[in-house]
N, C-alpha and C positions, 0 to 999 in steps of 0.2 A: 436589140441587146437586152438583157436579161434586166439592169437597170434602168433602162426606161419604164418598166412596169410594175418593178419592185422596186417598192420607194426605201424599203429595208436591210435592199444588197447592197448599199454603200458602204451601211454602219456594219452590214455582217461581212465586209470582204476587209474594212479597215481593221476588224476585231482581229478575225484570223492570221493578217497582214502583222499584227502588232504581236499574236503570238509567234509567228513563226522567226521573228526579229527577235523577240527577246529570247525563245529559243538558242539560238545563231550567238549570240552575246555571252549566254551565260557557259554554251560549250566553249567559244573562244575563250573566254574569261578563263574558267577551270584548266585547259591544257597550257595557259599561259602561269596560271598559278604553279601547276606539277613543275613544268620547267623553272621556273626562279627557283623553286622549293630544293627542285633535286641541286641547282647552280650554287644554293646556299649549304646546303649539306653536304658537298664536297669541298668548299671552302673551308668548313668546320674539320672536317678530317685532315686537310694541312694544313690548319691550323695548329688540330693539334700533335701533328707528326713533325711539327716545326717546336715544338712544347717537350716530344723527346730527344731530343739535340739535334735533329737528322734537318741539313742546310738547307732553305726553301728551293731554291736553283736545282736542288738533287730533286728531290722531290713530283717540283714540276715538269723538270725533263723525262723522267723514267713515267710519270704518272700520265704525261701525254703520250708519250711512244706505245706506252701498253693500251691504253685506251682506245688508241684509233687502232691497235692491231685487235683488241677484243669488239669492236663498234665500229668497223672501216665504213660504213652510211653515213656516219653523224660526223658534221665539218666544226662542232664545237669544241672540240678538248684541242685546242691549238695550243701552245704553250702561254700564248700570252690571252687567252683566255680564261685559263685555270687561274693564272694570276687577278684575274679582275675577281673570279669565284672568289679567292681569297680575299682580296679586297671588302668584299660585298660582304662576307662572313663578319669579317673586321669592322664593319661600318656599323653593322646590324647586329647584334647583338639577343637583341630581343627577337625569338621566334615567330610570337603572336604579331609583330607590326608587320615582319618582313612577308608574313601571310595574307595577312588584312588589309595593308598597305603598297608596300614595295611591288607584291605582286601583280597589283592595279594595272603597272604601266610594262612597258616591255620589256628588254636586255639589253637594248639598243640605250634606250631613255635612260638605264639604268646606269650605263658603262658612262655614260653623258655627262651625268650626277657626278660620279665618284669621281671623276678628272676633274671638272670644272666649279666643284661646291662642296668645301671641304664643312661646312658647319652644319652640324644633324637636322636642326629645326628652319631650316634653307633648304636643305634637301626636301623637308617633309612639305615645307611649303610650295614648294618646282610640283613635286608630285602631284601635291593637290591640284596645281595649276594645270595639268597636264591634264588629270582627267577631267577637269571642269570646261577648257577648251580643248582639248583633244589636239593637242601642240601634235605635229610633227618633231624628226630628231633637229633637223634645221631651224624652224620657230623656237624650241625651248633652246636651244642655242647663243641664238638671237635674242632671245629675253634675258639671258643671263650677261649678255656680255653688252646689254645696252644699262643693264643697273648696271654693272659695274663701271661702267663709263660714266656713268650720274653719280655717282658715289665718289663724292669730294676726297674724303678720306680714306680710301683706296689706294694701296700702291699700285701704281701700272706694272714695275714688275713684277708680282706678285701673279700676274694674268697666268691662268694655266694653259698649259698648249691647246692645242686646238683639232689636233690630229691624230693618228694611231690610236685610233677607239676600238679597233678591233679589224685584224686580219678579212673579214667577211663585210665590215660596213664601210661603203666607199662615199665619202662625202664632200658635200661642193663645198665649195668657197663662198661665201656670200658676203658682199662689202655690207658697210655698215646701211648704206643707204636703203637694200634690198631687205634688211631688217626694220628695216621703218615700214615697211610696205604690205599694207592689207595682213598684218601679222594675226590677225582677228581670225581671219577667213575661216569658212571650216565648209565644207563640200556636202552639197546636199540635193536632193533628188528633187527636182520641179515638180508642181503637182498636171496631173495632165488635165483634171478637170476643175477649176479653181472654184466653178460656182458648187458641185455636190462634194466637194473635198475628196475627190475621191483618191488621189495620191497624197498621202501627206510628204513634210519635209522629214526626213530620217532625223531621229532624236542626237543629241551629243551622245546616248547612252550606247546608240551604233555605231556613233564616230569614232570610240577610244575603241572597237574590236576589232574597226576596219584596219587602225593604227597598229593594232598588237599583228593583225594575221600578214601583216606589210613587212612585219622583221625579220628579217634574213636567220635570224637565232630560232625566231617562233617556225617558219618552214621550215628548217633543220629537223627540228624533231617531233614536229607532223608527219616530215617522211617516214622519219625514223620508228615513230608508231604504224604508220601503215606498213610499213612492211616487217615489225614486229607480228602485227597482226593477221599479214598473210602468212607468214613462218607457220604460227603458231595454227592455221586453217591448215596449212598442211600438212604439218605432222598428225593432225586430227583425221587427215584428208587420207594419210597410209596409214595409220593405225586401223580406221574401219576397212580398206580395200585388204591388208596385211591377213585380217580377222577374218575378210570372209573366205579368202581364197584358202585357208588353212582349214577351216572349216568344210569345206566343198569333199572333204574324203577323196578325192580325184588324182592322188599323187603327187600334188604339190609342197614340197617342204623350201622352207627359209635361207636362203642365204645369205641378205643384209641388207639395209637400207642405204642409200649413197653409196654403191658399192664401189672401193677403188682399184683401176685398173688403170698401172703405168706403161708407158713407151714412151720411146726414146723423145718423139712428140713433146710429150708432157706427160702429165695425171687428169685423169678421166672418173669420173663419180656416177655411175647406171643411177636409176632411179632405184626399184624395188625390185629383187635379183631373187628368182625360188629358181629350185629343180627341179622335175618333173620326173618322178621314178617310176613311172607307168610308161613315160613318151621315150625318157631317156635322153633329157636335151633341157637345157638352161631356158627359161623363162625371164623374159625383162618386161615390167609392166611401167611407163610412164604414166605421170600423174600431174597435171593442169589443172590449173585454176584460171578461167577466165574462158571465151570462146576460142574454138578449134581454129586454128591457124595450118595451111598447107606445111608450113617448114617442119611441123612438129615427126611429119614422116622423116625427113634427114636427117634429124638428130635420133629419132628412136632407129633407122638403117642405120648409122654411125655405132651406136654402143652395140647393137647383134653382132657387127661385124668385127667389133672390137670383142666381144666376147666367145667369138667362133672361133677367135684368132691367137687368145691368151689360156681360154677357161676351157674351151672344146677339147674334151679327149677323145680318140678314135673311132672308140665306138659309138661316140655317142651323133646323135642327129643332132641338124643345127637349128641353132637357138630361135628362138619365137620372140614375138613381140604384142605387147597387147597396152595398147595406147586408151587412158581415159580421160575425157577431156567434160570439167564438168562447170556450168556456169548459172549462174540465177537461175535459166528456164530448163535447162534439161542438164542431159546427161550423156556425153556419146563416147561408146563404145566400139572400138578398132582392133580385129588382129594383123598383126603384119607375119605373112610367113615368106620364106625365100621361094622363089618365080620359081626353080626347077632343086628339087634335093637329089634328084640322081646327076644330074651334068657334072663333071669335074672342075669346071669354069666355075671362078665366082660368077654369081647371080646377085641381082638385086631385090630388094625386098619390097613388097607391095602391100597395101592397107586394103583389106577386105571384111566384110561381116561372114562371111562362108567362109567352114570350117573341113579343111582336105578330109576325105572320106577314112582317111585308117587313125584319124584324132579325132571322129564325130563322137564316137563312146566314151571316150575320156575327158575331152576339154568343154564347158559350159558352153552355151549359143552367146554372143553379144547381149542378147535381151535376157536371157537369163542370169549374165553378170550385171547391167542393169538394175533391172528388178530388186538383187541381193543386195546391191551396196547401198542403191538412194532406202531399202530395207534399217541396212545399218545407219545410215545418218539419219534418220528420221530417231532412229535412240531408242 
């Protein structure tokens, strides 16, 4: 091994080790920041639409139904979530802590707080405590409700509930004794090699990211960025295919993106829908992100046949298919034409790179659409 004769790769593999960890921290950190930030600024807007007379109860009902029908991915605008947003608004006041501060810890931790610790500078202090041991929602829990049990002058009724923290966080029960118990702990990685250090113990400064990326609020809307961010690849993804084939002079013109085609079935959405006024027959091009999958032929046969069936006028010939399927390493390109165009039988449609001999002068080769588009994304 490499370390046996480089006495150097210890300290250069802990270096690297140590950046790619704080790395990892400061993105988790940041996407956990965006989330409180946006959970407090919607707080702020019913707040102050509760400021124009308009009832909080109104408010948060319509403002969750519209939310998840505008954002059906993200499981956070429950109704009794919006309400803790408002809470949190209420609580915080100041923008710069609930930045600097608040956002430190998670939604979880957060919803924890405002139930269980109504005094600001108790809050502040839970929080600090949070990130300095890297509590769990269970342990700061248990910290709160073992001072408040040492707290002579405390009313016991006074205790605040202990449950309905949130629709999405399911939490145990823990007697008091299981709070007494290794409440300290914090999780941390053995070193494999004790004498060259060459694993260290993972810092508390990992512990509080491991914490945040554990909350069911924080993978909410990680999902909800990721597939923001495939959305957004692929409108990018038909805009340049859209570009080239328009461009190509080959008799191709537009007819819509998601194009809609109802029966009785339901509503059906083609991908990227041209004419072909040279061929004389609808073009459907699908468009992938990710590696080629066999099904992708069933679904691109399903919309031809759906549009032979709704779109196809008499004269015209039936519809084509040209599947593109593009991932990290390449790029593959597919036409699908129907098995027999003379038969009166439906036929079904088949995925090939060979282009029928009376559409060789008009339609581009597979590698020639290739070539154009990874053209166009390069920019």
């Amino acid at each position: 091994m490499l370390r046996e004769y480089d006495k150097g790769y210890v300290t250069f593999f802990n270096e690297l080790k140590d950046k790619i960890i704080d790395s990892q921290q400061k993105a988790v950190v940041s996407v956990n920041k965006k989330l409180l930030m946006l959970y407090w600024s919607i707080g702020n807007l019913i707040l102050n639409k509760q400021t124009e007379g308009v009832l909080e109860d109104l408010i948060i009902d319509e403002l969750s139904k519209d939310l998840k029908i505008a954002f059906p991915s993200m499981q956070g605008f429950s109704e009794r979530n919006l309400r803790y947003m408002r809470k949190f608004a209420e609580a915080y006041t100041d923008e710069e802590f609930v930045r600097e501060v608040a956002s430190k810890i998670s939604w979880s931790h957060n919803i924890i707080l405002m139930d269980k610790v109504s005094d600001y500078d108790k809050k502040v202090y839970y929080i600090n405590k949070i990130i300095e041991n890297s509590w769990d929602k269970n342990t700061l829990i248990c910290e709160i409700e073992l001072e408040l049990e040492d707290c002579e002058e405390q009313n016991l009724n006074n205790t605040l509930e202990e449950d309905n923290y949130s629709e999405d966080i399911n939490q145990d029960e823990n007697s008091k004794s299981e709070c007494n118990d290794d409440i300290e702990n914090k999780p941390i990685v053995d070193n494999v090699d004790e004498d060259n250090n060459y694993i260290e113990e993972i810092t508390s400064k990992q512990d509080i990211s491991i914490q945040l990326t554990k909350d069911s609020y924080m993978l909410d809307f990680l999902t909800f960025l990721d597939e923001a961010e495939e959305k957004d690849l692929q409108k990018q993804f038909e805009s340049y295919v859209t570009k080239y084939f328009l461009e190509l002079h080959s008799g191709f013109a537009f007819v819509g993106s998601n194009y809609h085609i109802k029966i009785e079935e339901g509503d059906y959405y083609v991908g990227l829908l041209f004419y072909n006024l040279d061929i004389r027959c609808y073009v459907n091009i699908e468009l992938k992100i990710g590696k080629f999958r066999p099904e992708y032929l069933g679904k691109l046969s399903f919309y031809l046949s759906l549009i032979d069936g709704k779109l196809k006028k008499e004269e015209d010939k039936s519809s084509i298919g040209i599947l593109i399927c593009k991932d990290e390493e390449k790029l593959i390109v597919q036409y699908a034409f129907k098995d027999s165009e003379s038969s009166e039988e439906d036929t079904e449609y088949s995925l090939t790179q060979d282009i029928p001999k009376e559409f060789k002068l008009i339609l581009p080769t597979v590698k020639k659409i290739g070539l154009g588009i990874k053209e166009k994304l390069k920019g």
